[in-house]
N, C-alpha and C positions, 0 to 999 in steps of 0.2 A: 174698379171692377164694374163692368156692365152686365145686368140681368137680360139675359136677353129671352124674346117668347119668339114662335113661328110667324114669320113676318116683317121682322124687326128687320134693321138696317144700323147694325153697326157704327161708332162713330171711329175714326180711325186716333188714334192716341200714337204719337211721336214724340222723340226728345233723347233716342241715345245711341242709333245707330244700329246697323245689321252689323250682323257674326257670320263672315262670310264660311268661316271653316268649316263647321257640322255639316255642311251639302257635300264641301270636298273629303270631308270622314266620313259619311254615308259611302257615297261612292265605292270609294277603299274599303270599309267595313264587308260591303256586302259584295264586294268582288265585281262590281259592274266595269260592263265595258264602252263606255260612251261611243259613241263617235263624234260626238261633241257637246259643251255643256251653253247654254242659254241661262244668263240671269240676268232677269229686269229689276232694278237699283235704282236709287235716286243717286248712290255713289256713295254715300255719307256712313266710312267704318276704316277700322285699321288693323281687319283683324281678318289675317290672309293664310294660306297653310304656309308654313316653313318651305317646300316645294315648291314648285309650279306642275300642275299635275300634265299625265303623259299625251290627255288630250286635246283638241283646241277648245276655248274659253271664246265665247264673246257677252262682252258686259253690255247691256241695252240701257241707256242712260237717259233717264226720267227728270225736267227738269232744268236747271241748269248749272249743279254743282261740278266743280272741277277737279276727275276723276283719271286719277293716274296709279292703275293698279301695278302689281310686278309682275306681271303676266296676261295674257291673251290681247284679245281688239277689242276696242272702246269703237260703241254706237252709241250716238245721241237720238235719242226719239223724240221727232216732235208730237206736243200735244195740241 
């Protein structure tokens, strides 16, 4: 846990991966209608919706992990 005050600067804490589902259960939850969805990722998770949802997906890929989801387009961003 980090205390933090106005000013501060975060340190980032990694070690187990994003939960890609709760963006695609918000979505759904709340009835939106994309017309398409944007997630910038280092890649590193295995936890996708059971679907592939009804819009387009593009993953922005952070890094150089080897990201092969089951659905949309894979971009590599360079840093």
């Amino acid at each position: 846990r980090q205390d933090l005050r106005p000013g501060d600067v975060p340190k980032p804490v990694g070690g187990g991966g994003t939960r890609f589902s709760p963006v695609f259960d918000y979505v759904d939850e709340h009835e939106l209608k994309p017309k398409a969805l944007i997630y910038i990722t280092d890649g590193y998770c295995d936890d996708f919706p059971s679907e592939p949802p009804t819009y387009p997906v593009l993953w922005g890929i952070l890094g150089g992990y080897d990201f092969s989801p089951p659905f949309g387009e894979v971009m590599h961003v360079l840093e």
